[in-house]
N, CA, C and O of each residue as an XYZ file, in Angstrom:
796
protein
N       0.851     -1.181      0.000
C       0.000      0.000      0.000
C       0.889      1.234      0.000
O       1.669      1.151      0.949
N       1.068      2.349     -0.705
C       1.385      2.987     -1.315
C       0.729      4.577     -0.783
O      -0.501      4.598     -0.831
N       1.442      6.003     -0.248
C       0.840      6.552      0.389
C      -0.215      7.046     -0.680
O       0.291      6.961     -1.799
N      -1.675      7.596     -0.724
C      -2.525      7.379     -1.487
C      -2.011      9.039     -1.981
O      -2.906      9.599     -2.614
N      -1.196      9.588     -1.863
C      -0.550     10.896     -2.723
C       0.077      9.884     -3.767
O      -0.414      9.486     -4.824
N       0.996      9.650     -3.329
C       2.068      8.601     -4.377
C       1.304      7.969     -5.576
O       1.421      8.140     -6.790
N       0.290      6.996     -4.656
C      -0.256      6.350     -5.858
C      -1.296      6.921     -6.994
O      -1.602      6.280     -8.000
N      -1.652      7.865     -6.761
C      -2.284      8.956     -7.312
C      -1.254      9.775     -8.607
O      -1.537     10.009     -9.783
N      -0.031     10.060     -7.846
C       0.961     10.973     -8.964
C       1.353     10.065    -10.108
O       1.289     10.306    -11.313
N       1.863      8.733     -9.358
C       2.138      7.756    -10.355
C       1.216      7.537    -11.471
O       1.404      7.804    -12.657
N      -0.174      6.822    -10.715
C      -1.075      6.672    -12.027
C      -2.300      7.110    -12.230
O      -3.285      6.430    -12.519
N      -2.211      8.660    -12.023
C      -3.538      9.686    -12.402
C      -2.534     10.742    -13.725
O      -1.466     11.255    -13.388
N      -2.891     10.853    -14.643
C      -2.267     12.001    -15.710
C      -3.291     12.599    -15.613
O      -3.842     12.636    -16.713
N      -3.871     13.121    -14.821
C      -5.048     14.033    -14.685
C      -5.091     15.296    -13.647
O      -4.698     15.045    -12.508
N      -5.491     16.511    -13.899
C      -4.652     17.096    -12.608
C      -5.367     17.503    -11.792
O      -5.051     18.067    -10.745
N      -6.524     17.231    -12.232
C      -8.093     17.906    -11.185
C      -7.742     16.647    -10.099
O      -8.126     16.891     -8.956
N      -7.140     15.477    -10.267
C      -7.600     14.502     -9.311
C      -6.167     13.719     -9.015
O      -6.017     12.500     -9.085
N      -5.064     14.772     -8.641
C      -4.109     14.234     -7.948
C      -3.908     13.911     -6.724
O      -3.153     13.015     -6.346
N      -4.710     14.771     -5.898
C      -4.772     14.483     -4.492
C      -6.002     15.468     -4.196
O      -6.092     16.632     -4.587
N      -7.509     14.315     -2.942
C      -8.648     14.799     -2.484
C      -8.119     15.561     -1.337
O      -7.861     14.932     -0.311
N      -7.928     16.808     -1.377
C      -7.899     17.620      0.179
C      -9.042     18.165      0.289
O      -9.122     19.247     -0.292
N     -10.678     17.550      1.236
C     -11.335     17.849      1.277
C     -11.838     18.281      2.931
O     -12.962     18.496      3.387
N     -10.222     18.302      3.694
C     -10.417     18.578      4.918
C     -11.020     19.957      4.561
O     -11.611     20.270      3.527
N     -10.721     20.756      5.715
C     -10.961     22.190      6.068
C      -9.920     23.177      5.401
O      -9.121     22.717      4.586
N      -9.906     24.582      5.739
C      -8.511     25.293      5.588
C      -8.111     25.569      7.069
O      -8.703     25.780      8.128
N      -6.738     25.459      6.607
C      -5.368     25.605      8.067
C      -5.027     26.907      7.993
O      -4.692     27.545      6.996
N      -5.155     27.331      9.335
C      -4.579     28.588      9.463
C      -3.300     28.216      9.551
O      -3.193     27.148     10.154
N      -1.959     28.815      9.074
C      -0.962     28.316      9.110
C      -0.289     29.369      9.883
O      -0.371     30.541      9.517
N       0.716     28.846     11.477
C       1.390     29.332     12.009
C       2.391     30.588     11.492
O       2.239     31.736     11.911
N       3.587     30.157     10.383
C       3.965     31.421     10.373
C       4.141     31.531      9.076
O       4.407     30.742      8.170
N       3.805     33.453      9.217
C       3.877     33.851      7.826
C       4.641     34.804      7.100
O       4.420     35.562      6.156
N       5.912     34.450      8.061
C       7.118     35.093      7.596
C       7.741     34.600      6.271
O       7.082     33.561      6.271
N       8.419     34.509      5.227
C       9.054     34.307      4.277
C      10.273     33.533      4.875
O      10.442     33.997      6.003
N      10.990     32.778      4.678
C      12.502     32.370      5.068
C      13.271     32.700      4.869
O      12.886     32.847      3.709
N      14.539     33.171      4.827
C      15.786     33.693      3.905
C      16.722     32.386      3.338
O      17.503     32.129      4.254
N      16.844     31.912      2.755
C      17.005     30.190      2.227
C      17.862     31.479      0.780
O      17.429     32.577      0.429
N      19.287     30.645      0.217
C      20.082     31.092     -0.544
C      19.470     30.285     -1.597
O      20.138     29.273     -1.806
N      18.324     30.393     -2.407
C      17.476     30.115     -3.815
C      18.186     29.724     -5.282
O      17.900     30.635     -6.059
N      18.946     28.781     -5.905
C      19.075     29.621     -6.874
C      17.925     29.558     -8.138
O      16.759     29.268     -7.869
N      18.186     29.740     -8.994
C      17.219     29.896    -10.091
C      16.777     28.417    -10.738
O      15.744     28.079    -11.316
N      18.096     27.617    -10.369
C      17.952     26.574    -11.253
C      17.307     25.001    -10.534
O      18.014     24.537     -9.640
N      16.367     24.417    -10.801
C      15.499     22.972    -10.030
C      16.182     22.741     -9.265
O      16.021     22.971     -8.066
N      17.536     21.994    -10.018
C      18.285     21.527     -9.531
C      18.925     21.645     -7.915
O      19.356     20.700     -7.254
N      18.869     22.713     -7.603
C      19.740     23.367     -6.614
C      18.423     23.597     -5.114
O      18.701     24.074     -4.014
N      16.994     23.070     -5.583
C      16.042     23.150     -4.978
C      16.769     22.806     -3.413
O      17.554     21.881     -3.207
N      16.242     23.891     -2.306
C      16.374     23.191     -0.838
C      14.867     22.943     -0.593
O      13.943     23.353     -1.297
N      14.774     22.103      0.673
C      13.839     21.380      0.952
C      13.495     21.515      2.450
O      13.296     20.335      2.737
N      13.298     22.230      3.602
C      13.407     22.044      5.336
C      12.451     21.063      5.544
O      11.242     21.280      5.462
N      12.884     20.132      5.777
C      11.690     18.752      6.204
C      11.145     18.819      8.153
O      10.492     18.037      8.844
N      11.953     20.424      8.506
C      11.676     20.674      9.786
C      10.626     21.681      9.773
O       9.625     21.714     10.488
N      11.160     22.896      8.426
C       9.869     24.389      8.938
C       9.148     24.569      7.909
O       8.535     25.602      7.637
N       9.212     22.835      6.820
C       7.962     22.881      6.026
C       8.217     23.701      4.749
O       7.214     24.042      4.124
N       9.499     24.086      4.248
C       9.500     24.837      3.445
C      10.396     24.531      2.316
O      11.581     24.260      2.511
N       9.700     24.578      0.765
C      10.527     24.275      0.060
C      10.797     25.733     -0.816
O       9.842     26.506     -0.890
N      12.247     26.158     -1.558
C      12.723     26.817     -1.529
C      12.744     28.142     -0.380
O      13.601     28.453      0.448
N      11.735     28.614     -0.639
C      11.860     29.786      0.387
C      10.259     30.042      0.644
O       9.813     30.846      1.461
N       9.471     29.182     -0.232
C       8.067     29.213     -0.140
C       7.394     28.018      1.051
O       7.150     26.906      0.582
N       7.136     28.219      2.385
C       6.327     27.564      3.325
C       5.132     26.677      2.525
O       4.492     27.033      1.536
N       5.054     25.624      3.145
C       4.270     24.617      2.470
C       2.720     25.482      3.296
O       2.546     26.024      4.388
N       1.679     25.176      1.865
C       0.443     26.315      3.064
C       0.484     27.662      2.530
O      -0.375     28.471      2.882
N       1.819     28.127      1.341
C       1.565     29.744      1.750
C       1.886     29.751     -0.085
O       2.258     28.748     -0.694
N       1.614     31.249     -0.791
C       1.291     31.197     -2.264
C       3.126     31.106     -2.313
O       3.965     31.530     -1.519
N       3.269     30.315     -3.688
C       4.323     30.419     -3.879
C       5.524     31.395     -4.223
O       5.289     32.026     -5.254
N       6.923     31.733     -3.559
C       7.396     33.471     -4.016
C       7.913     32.999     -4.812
O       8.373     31.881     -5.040
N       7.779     34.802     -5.756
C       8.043     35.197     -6.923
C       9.639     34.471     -7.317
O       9.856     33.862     -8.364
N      10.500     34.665     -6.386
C      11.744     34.172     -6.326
C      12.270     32.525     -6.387
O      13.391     32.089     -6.651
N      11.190     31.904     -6.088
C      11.166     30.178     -6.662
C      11.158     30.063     -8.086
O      10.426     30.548     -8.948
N      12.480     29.053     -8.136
C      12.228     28.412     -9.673
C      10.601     27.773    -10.208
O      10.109     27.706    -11.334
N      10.311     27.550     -9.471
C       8.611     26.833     -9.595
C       7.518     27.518     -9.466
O       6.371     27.109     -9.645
N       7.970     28.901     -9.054
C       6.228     30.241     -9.098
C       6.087     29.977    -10.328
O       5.598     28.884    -10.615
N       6.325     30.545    -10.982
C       5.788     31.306    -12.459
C       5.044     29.842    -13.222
O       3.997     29.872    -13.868
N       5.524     29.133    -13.069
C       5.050     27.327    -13.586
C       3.821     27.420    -12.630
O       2.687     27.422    -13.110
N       4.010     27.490    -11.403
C       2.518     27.031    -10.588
C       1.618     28.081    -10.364
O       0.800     28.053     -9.445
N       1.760     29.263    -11.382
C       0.876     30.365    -11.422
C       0.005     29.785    -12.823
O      -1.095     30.278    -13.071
N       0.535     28.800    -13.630
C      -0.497     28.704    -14.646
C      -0.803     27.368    -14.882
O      -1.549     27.134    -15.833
N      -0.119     25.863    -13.797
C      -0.859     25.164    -13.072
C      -0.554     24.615    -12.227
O       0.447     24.799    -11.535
N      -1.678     23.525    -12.078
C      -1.678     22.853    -10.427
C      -0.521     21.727     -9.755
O      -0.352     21.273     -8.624
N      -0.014     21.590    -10.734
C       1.219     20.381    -10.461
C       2.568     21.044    -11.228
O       2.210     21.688    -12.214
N       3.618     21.047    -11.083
C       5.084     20.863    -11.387
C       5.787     19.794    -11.178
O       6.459     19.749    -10.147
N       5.797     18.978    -11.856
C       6.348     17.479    -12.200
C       7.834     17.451    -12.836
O       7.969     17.462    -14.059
N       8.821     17.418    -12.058
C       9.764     17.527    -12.471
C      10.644     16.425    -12.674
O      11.835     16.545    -12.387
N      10.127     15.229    -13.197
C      11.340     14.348    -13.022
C      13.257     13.880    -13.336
O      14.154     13.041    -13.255
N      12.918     14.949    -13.643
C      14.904     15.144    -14.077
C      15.481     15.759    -12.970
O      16.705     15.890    -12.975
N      14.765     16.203    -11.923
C      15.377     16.342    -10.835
C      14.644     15.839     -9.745
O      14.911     16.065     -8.565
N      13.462     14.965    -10.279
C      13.019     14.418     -8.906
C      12.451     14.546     -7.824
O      12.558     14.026     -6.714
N      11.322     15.928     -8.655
C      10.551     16.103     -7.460
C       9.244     16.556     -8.086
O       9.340     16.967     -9.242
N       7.930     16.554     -7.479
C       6.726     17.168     -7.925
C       6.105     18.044     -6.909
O       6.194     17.758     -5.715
N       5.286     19.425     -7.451
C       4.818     20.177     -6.571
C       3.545     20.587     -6.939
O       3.171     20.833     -8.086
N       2.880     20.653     -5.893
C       1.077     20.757     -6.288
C       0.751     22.251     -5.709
O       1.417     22.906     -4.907
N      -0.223     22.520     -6.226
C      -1.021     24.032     -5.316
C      -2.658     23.669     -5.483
O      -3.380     23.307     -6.412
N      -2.791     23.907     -4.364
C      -3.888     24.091     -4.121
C      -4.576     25.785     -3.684
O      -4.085     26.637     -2.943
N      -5.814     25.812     -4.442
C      -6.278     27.104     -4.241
C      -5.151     28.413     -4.264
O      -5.500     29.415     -3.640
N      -4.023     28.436     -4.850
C      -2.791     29.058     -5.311
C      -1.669     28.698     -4.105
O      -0.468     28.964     -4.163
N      -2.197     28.189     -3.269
C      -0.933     28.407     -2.083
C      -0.414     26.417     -2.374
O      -1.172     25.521     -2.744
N       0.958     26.314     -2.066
C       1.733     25.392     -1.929
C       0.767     24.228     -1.245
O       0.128     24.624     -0.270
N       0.590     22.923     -1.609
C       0.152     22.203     -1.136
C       0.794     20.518     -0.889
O       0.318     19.635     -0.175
N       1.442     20.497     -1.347
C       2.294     18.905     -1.517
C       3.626     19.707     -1.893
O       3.827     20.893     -2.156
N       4.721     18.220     -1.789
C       6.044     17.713     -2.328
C       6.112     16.676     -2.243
O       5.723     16.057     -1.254
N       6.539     16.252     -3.077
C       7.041     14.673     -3.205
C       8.449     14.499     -4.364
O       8.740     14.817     -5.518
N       8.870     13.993     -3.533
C      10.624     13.708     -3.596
C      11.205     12.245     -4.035
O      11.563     11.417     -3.197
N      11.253     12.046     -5.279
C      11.956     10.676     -5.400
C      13.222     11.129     -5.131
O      13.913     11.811     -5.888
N      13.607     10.609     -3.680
C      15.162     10.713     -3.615
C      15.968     10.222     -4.107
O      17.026     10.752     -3.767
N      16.191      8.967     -5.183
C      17.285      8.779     -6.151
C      17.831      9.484     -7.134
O      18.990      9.598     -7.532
N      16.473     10.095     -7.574
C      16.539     11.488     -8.241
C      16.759     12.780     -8.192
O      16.809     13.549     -9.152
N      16.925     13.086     -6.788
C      16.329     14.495     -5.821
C      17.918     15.310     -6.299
O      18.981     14.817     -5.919
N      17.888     16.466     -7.080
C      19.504     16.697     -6.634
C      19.544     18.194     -5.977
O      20.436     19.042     -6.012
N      18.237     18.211     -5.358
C      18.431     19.369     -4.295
C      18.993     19.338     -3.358
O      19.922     18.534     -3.442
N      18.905     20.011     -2.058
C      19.107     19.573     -0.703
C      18.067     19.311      0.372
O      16.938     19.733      0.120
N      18.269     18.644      1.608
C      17.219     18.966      2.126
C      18.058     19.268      3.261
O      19.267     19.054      3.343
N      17.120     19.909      4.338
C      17.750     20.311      5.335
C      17.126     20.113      6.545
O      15.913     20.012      6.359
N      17.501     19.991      7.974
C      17.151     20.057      8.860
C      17.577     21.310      9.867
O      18.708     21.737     10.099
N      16.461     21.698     10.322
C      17.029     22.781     10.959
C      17.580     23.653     10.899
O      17.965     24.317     11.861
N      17.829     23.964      9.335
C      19.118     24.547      9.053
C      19.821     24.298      8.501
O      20.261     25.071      7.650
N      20.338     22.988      8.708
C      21.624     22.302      8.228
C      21.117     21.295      7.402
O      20.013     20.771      7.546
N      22.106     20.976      6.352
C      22.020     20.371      5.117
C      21.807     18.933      6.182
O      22.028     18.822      7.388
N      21.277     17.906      5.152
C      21.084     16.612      5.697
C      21.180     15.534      4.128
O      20.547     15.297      3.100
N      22.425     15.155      4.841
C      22.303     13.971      3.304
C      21.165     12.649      3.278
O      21.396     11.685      4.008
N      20.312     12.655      2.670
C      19.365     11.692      2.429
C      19.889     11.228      0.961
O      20.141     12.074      0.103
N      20.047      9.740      0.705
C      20.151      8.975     -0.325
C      19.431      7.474     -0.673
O      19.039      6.940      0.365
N      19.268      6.973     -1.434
C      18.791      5.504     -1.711
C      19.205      4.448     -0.882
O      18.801      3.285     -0.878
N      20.320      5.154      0.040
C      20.717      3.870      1.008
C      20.247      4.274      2.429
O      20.324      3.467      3.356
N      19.755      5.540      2.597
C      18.934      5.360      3.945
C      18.031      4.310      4.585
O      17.327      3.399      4.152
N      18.316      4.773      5.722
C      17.376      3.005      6.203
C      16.295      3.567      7.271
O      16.476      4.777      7.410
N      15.406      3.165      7.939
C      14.207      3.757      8.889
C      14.984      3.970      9.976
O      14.799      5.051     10.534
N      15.810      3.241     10.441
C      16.556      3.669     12.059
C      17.312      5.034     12.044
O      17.668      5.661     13.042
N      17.513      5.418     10.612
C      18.638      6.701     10.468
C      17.704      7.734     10.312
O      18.049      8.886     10.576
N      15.913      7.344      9.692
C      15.209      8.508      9.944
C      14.798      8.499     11.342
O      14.890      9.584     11.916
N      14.428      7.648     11.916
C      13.869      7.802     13.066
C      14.492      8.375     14.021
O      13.922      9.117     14.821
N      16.636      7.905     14.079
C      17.190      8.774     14.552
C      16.999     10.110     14.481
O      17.159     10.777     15.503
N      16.701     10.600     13.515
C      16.904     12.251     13.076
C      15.222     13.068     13.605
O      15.103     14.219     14.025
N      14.037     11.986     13.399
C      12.816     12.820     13.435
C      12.200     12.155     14.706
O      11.185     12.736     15.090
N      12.624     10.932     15.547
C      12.063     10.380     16.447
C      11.410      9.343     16.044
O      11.584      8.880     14.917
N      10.579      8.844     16.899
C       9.531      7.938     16.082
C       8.054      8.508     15.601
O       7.444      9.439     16.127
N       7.623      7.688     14.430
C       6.545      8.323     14.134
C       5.435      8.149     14.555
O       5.100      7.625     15.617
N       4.894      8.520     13.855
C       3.110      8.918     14.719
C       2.552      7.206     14.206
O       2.064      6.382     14.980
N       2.748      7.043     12.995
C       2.369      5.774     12.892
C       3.235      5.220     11.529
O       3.815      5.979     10.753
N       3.196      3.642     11.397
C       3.658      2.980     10.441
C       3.562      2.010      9.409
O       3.792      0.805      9.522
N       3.348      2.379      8.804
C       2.955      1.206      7.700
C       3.787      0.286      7.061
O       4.796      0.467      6.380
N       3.030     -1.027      7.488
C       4.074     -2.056      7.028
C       2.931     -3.270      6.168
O       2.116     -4.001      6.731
N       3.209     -3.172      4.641
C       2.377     -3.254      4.142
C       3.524     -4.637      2.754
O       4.141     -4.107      1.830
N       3.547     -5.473      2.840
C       4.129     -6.421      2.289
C       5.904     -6.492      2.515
O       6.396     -7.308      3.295
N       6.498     -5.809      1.953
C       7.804     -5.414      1.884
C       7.785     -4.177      1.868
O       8.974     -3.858      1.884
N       6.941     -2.926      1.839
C       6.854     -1.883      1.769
C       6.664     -1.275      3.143
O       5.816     -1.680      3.938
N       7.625     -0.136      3.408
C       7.425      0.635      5.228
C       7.456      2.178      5.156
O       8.554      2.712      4.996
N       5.958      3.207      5.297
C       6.372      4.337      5.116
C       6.012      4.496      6.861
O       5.543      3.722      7.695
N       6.419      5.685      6.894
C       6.783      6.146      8.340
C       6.238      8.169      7.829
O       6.803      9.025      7.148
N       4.747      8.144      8.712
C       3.993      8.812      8.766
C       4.463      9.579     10.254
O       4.562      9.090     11.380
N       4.737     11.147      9.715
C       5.405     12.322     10.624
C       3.945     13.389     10.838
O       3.577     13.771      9.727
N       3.242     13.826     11.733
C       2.411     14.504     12.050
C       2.553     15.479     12.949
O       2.913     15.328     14.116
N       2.140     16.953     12.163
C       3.087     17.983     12.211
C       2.131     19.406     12.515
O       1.012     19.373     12.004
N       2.392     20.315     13.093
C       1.547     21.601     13.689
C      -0.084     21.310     13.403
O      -0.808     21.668     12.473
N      -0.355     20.489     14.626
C      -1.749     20.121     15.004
C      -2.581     19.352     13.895
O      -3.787     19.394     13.657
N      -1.376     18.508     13.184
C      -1.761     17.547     12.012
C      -1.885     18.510     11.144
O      -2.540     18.239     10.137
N      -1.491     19.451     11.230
C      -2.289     20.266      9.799
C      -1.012     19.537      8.983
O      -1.390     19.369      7.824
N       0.174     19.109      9.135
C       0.751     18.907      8.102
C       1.548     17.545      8.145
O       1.823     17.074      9.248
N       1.917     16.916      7.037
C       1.834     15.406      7.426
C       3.583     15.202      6.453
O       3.770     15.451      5.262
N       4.468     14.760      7.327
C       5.397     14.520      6.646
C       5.940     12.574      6.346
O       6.265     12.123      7.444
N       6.022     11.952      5.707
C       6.512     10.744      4.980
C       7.358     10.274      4.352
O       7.708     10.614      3.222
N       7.902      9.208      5.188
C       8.973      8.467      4.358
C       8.842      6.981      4.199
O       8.556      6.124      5.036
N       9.185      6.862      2.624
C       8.384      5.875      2.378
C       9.585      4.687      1.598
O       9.947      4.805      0.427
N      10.051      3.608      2.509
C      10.494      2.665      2.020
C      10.259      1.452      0.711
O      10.566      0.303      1.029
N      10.074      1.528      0.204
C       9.605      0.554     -1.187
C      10.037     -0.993     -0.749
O       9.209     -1.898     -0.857
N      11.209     -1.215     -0.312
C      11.371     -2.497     -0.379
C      11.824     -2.572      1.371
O      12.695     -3.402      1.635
N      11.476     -2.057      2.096
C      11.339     -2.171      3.533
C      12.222     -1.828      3.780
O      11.946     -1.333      4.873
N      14.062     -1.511      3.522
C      14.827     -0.902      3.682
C      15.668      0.383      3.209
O      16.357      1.126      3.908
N      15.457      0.430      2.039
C      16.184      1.865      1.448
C      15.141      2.829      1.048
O      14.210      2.480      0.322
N      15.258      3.951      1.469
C      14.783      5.393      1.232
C      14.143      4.871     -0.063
O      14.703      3.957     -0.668
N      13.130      5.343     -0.467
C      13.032      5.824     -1.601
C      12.075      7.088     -2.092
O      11.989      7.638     -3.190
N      11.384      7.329     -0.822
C      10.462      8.361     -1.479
C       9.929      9.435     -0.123
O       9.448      8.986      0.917
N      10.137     10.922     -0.404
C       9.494     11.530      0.892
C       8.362     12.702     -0.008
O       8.438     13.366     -1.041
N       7.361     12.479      1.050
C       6.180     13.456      0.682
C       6.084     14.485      1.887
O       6.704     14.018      2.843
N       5.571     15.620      2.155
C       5.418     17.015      2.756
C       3.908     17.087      2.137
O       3.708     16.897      0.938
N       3.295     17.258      2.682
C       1.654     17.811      2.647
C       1.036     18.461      3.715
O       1.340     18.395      4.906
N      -0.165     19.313      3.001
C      -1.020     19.972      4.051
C      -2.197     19.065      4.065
O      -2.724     18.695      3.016
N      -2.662     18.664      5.369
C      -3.176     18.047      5.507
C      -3.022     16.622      5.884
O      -2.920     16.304      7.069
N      -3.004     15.871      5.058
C      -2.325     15.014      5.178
C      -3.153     13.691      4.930
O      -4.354     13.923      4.792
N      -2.681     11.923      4.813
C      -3.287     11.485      4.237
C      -4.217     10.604      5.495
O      -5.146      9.816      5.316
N      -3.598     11.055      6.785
C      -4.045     10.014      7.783
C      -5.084     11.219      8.588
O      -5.879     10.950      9.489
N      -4.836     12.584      8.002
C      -6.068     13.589      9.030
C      -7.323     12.887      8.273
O      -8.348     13.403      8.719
N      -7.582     12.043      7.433
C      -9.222     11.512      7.039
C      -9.037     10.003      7.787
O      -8.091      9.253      8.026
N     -10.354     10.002      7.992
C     -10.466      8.913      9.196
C     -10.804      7.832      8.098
O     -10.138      6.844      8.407
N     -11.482      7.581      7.036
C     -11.099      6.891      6.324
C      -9.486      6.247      5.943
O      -9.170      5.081      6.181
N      -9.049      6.735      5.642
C      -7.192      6.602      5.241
C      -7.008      5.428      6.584
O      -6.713      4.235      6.526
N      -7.362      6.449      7.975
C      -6.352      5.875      9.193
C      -6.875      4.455      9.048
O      -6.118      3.484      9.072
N      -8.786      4.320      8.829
C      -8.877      3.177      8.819
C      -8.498      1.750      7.658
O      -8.634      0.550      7.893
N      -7.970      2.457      6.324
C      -7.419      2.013      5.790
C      -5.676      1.063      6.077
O      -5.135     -0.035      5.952
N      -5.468      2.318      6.476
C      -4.092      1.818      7.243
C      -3.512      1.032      8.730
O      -2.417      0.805      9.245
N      -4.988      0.779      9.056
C      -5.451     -0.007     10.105
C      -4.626      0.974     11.484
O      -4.338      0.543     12.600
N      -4.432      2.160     11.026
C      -4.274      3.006     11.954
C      -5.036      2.884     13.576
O      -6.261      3.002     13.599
N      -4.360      2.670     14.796
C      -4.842      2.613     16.073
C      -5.189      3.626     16.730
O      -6.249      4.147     17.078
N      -3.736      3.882     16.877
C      -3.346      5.246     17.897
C      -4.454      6.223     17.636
O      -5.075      6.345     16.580
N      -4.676      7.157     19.161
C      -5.625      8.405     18.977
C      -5.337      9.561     17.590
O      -4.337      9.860     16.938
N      -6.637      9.945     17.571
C      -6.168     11.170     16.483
C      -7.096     12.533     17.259
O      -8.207     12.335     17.750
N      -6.536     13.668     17.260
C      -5.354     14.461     16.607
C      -3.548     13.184     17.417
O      -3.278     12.622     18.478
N      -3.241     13.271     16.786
C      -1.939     12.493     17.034
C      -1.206     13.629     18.709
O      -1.299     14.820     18.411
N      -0.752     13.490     19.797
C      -0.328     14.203     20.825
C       1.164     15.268     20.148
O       2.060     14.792     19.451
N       1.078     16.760     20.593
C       1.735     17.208     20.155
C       3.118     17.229     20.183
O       3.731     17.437     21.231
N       3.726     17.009     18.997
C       5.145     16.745     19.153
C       6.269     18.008     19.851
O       6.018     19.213     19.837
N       7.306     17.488     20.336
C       8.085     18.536     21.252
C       9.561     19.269     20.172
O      10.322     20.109     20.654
């Protein structure tokens, strides 16, 4: 089972129906801009898998003028980039998804600040080192994503193993795929929801 963003990008070529966000709208905490060194080119894309923000645009907020990817997601809803390995959605104009094939990814991502090497040979103990444990996990044949739940669930971060051990795929969303109680029960999800707030 496949996070239902993923399996959607893979095999929907349709763009009205890449991903149902039919929760509510999130007021989103902050609405400062970042100062993140941008450059012009995909390639060089950063990623904060801590303050939610890819280039310098907050996941949740309209995309700036100064992203390689505004001017593309001002005239539509997805930016599919696979030569560098990543796709970006908007919803209602503001930033709404990422999804990262990291074999492909030749941005950065960062934590906190600081660069963080993620590659095809990551393993779940080296994320879990870095983000704790997650809110919940899916272990679904040989496949293990590891579901991150983030400022009062409004935002849902994922890493998603393919063959139960190496990295292969991270998603960033608003919303997220486990805030529908359908999904959790899909995923035979237990634990309480809103998920307890992380420290």
């Amino acid at each position: 089972m496949r996070s239902a963003l993923h399996s959607l990008l893979l095999s929907n070529g349709t763009r009205g129906l890449i991903f149902d966000l039919s929760m509510g709208l999130f007021s989103f905490l902050n609405t400062d801009r970042q100062n993140f060194d941008v450059s012009a080119s995909d390639s060089r894309l950063s990623v904060d898998l801590t303050k939610f923000i890819i280039g310098s645009t907050p996941l949740g907020k309209e995309p700036w003028d100064g992203d390689s990817f505004a001017k593309h997601l001002e005239q539509e809803v997805t930016l599919k980039s696979e030569q560098y390995g990543y796709e970006l959605g908007v919803k209602k104009g503001k930033l709404d998804y990422a999804f990262f094939a990291v074999k492909d990814f030749k941005g950065t991502f960062l934590v906190k600040d600081k660069s963080l090497l993620l590659s095809s040979t990551t393993d779940r103990e080296e994320i879990i080192s870095i983000f704790g444990e997650p809110y919940w996990t899916d272990f679904d044949d040989s496949e293990i994503i590891l579901f991150y739940e983030f400022q009062e669930s409004a935002t849902e971060l994922q890493f998603e193993f393919p063959d139960g051990e190496h990295l292969g795929f991270i998603t960033l969303m608003k919303g997220g795929v486990l805030s529908k109680q359908d999904q959790r029960e899909s995923y035979g999800v237990t634990k309480p929801w809103p998920p307890e707030k992380r420290q």
